[in-house]
PLY file of the C-alpha trace (Angstrom):
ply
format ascii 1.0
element vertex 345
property float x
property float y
property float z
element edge 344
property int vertex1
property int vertex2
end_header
151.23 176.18 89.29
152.41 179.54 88.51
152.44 179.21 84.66
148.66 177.93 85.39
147.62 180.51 87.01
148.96 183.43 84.80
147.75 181.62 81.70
144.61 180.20 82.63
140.98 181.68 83.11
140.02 180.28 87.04
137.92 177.26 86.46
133.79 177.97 87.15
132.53 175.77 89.35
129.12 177.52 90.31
127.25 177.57 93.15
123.66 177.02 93.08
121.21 180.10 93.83
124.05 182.82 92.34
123.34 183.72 88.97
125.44 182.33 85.83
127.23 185.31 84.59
130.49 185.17 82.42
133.44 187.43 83.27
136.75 187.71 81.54
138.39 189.80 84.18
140.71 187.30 85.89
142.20 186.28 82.75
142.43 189.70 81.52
144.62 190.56 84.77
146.68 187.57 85.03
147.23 188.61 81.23
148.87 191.98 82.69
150.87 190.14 85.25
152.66 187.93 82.61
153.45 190.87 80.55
154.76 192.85 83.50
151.97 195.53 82.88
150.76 195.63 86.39
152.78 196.38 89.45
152.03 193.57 92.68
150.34 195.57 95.59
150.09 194.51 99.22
146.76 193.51 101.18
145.54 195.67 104.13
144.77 193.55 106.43
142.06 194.06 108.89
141.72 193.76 112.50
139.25 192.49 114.74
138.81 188.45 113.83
141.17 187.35 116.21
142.56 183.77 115.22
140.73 182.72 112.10
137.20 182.64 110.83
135.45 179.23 111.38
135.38 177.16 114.42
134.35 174.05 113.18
136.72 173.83 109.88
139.29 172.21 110.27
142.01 174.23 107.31
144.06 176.71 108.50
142.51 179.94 108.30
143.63 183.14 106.76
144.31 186.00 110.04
145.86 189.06 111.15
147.84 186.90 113.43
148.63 184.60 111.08
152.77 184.79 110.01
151.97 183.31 106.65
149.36 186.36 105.96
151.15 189.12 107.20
153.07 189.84 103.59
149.77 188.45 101.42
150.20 190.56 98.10
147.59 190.50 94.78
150.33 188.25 92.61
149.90 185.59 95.67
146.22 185.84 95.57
146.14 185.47 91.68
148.06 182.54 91.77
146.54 180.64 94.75
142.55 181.31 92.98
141.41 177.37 92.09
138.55 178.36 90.56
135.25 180.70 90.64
132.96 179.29 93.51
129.72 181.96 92.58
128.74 184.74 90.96
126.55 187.58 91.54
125.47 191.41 90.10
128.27 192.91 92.88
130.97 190.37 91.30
132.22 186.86 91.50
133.88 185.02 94.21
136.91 182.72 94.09
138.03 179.56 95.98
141.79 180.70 97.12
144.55 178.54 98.64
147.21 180.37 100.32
150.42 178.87 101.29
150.90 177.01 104.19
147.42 175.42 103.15
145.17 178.64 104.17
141.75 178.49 102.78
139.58 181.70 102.27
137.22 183.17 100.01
137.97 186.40 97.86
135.09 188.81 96.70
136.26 190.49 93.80
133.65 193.11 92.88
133.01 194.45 89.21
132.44 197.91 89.34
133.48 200.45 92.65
132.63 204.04 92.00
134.12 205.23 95.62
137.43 206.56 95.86
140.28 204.17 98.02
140.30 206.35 100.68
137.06 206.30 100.90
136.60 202.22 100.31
139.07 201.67 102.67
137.19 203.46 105.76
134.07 201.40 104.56
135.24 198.30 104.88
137.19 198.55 107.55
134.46 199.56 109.79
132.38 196.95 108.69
134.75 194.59 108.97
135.53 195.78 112.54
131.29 195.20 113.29
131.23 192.33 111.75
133.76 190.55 112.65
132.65 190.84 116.03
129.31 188.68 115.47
129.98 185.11 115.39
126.87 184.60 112.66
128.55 187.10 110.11
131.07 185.75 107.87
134.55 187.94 108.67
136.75 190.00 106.96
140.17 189.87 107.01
141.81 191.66 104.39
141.17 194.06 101.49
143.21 195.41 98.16
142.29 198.09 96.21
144.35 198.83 92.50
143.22 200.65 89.42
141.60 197.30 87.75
140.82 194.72 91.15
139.33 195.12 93.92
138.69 192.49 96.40
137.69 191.35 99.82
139.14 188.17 101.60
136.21 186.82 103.67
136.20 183.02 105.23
135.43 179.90 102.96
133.16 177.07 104.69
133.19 173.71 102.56
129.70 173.19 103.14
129.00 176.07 100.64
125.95 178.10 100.56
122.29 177.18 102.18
121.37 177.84 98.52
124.00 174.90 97.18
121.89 172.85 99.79
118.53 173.76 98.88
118.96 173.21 95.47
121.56 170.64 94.81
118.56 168.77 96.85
115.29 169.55 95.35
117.33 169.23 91.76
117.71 165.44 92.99
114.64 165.06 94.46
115.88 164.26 97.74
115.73 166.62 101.31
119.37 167.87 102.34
118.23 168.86 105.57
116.69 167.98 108.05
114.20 169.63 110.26
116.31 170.78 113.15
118.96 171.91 110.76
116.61 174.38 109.20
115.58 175.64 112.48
119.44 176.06 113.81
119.95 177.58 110.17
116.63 180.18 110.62
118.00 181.10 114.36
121.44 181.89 113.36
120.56 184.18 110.37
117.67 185.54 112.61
120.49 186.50 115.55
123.10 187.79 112.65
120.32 190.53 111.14
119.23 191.05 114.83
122.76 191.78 115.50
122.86 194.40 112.71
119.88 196.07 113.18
121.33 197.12 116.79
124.35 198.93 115.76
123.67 202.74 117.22
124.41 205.11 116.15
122.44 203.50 112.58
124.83 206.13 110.14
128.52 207.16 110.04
129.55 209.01 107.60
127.59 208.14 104.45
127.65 204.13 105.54
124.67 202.74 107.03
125.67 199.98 109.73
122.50 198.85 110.72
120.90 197.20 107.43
122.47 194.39 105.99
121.11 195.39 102.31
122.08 191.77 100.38
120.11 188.93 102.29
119.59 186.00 100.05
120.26 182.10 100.31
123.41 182.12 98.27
124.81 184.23 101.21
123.94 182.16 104.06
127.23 179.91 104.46
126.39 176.78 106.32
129.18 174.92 108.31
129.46 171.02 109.10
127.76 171.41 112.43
125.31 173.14 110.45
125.93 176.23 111.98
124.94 179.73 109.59
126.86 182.30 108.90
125.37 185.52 106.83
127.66 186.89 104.17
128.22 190.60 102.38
127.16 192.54 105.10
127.96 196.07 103.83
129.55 195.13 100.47
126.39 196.38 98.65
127.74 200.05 100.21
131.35 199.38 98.74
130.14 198.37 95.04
127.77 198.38 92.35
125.46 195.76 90.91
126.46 194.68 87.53
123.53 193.49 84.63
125.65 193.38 81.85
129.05 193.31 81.66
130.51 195.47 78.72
134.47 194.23 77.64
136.16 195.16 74.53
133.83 193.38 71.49
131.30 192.09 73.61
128.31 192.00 75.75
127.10 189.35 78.26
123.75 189.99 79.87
122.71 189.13 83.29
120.60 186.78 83.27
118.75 185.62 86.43
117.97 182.04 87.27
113.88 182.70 88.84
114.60 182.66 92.41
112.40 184.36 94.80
111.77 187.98 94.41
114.24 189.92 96.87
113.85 193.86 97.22
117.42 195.41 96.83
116.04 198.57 99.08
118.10 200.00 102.11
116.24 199.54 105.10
115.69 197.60 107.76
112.13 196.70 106.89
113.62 195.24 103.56
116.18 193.09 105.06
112.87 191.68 107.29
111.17 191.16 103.67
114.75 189.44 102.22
114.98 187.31 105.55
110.93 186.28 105.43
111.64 185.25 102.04
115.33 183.26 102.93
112.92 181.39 105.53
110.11 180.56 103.42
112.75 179.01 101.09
114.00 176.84 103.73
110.37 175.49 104.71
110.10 174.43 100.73
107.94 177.43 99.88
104.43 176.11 101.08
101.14 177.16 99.39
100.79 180.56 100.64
96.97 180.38 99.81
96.53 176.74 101.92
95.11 177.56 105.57
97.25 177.17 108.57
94.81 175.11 110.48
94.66 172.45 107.31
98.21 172.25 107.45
100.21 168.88 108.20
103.09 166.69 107.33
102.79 166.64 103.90
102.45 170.51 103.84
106.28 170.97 103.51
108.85 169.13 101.77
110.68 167.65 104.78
109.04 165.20 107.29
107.60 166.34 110.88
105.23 165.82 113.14
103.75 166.47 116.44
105.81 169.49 117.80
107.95 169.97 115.25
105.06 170.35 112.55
103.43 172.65 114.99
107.34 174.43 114.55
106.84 174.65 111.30
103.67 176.31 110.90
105.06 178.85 113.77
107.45 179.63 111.54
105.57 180.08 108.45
102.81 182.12 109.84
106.40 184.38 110.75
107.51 184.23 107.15
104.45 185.63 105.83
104.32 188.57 108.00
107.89 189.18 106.97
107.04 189.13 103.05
103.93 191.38 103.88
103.79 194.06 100.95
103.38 196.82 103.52
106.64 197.55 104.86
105.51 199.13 108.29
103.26 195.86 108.76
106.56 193.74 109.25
107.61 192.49 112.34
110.87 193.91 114.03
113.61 191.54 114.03
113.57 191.58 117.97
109.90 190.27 117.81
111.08 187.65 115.23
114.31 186.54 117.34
111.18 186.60 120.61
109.21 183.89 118.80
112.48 181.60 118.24
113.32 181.65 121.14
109.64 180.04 122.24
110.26 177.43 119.16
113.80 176.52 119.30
114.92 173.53 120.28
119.10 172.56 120.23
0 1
1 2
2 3
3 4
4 5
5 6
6 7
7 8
8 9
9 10
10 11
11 12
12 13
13 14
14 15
15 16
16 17
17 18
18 19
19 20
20 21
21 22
22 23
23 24
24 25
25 26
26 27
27 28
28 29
29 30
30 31
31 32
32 33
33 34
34 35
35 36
36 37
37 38
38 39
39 40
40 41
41 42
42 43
43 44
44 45
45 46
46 47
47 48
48 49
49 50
50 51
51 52
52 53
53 54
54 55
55 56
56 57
57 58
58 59
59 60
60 61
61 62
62 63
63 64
64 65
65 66
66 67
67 68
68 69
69 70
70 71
71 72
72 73
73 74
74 75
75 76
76 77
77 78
78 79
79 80
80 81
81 82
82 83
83 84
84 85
85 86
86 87
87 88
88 89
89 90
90 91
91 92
92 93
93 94
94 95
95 96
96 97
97 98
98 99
99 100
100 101
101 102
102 103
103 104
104 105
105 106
106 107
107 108
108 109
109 110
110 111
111 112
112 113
113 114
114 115
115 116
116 117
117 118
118 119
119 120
120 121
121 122
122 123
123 124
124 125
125 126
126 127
127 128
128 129
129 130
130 131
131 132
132 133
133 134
134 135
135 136
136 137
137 138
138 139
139 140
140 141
141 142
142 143
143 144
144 145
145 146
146 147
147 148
148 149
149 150
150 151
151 152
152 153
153 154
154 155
155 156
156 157
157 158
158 159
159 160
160 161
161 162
162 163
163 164
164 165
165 166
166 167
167 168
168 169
169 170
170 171
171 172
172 173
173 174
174 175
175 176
176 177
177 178
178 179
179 180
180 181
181 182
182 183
183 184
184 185
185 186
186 187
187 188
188 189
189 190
190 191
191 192
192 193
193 194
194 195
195 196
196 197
197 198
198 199
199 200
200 201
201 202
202 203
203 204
204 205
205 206
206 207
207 208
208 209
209 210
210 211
211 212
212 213
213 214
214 215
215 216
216 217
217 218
218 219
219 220
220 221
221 222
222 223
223 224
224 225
225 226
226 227
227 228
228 229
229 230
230 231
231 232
232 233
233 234
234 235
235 236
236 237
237 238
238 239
239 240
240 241
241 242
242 243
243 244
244 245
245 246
246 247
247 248
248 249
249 250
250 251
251 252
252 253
253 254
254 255
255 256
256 257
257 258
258 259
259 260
260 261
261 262
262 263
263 264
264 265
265 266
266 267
267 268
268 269
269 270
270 271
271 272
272 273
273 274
274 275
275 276
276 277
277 278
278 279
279 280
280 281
281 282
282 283
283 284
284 285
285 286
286 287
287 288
288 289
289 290
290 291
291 292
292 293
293 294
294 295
295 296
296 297
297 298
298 299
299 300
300 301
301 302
302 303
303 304
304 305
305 306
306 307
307 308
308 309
309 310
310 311
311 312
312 313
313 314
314 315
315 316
316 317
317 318
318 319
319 320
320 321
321 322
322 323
323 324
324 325
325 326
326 327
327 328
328 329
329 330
330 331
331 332
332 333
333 334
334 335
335 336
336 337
337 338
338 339
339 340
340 341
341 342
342 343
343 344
């Protein structure tokens, strides 16, 4: 396993809704392990998770309180990745498998222009925010060297509402259901509503209440269908990449056409990102078709009665949320007022 790992280039397996973008990074620094070139560095672990990340997974889960993750170090990590999960412009994501069978997800971002000191305040105080919502996926641990930098976060089998979406319409089939769309739209509705109430909004250069990176390939879906939203604050720790530039080559990024997201810092973006993220999950009606000639075959899931009158509830909201005038958006408390009226468990 060993000899794999430090020889090998993780295998892609990507995830639908993150961008194809080759990288040559993990084989460059197993590379440097094998030749003894790099040093092994300990994780910092992080505080505030408690016993493990998902409640309705059943693998072991990687924790502060955890014996088998108290002395996690980069040469474990390296050699427990299985294989790239997703990419994205911040950097790609790997499936890792610790020992003891521990599961968990590590961000490894491309480019980080912040000093450590500076990187490690960051994310601990997002992780210490975050980790304290049940909707966000946690933190537990960080590392930061000359050449990697990485986040472990929680892995949920069930992948990304954007595998879902996808992997569906690609087969011509619906994934989900109507009531698992609406549990999925509350849950990422009380996760941003959850953000946008941190006070004080700043600390220190780090704003805590805007999410900044809301898209479908970071809402992680468990088996009960349950969301979680991903990379709150990680747009604050790195950079987006669009090329990447190694030693005798250059590999654009190249964007699959997904639905146009606005990458601004504000509240009244993440609104725009979310009304978008919940127009996807209705099947992206015609915007132009009027609400009251709306019906069944209006969307690309079946409903009826009450729940088709849901549905239009839902995608009158979306369209407010995309308005092009940013003060014309509704507040996420108003948004997390009308799903509360609509939702039914």
């Amino acid at each position: 396993m060993l000899s794999r790992a430090l020889n090998s280039k993780p295998r892609r397996s990507p995830q639908a809704g993150e961008c194809s973008l080759r990288s040559t990074s993990s084989i460059y620094d197993y590379e440097e392990f094998r030749l003894g070139l790099m040093d092994d560095a300990p994780l910092t672990l992080l505080e505030g998770y408690g016993s493990g990340y998902s409640c309705n997974s059943d693998t072991k889960k990687f924790s502060c309180n955890n014996s088998e993750s108290a002395q996690m170090t980069l040469r474990q990590v390296l050699r427990a990745s299985v294989g790239v999960i997703g990419e994205s412009p911040l950097g790609m994501t790997e499936k890792v498998v610790l020992q003891g069978g521990i599961i968990c997800a590590v961000k490894r971002f491309r480019r980080v222009m912040i000093r450590k000191s500076e990187f490690g305040r960051r994310i601990e105080r997002v992780a210490h925010i975050g980790n304290r919502c049940q909707y966000l996926v946690p933190v537990s641990a960080y590392l930061y060297t000359k050449r990697i930098k990485f986040v472990v976060c929680g892995y949920y089998p069930m992948g990304s509402l954007s595998d879902l979406l996808a992997g569906a319409r690609k087969q011509g089939q619906t994934a989900l259901q109507w009531k698992h769309r609406l549990k999925i739209i509350q849950c990422i509705a009380k996760a941003v509503g959850y953000i946008h109430s941190q006070d004080p909004p700043r600390e220190k250069h780090l704003q805590v209440n805007v999410h900044g990176d809301i898209k479908t390939s970071n809402v992680m879906i468990e088996r009960d269908f349950t969301a979680h939203l991903s990379n709150y604050g990680f747009v604050q720790l790195a950079e987006n990449v669009t090329e990447i530039d190694e030693p005798g080559q250059m590999v654009p990024f190249s964007p699959q056409p997904d639905p146009v997201y606005t990458e601004i810092m504000s509240r009244e973006s993440d609104i725009h990102n979310f009304g978008v993220v919940l127009m996807d999950i209705l099947g992206w009606p015609n915007k132009f078709s009027s609400q009251a000639k709306m019906n069944n075959c209006s969307f690309e899931f079946c409903v009826e009665g009450r729940e088709l009158n849901q549905a239009i509830k839902l995608y009158e909201i979306g369209l407010a949320c995309t308005n092009s005038v940013a003060d014309a958006r509704p507040t996420i408390e108003h948004i997390l007022s009308c799903l509360e009226d609509t939702y039914v468990v």
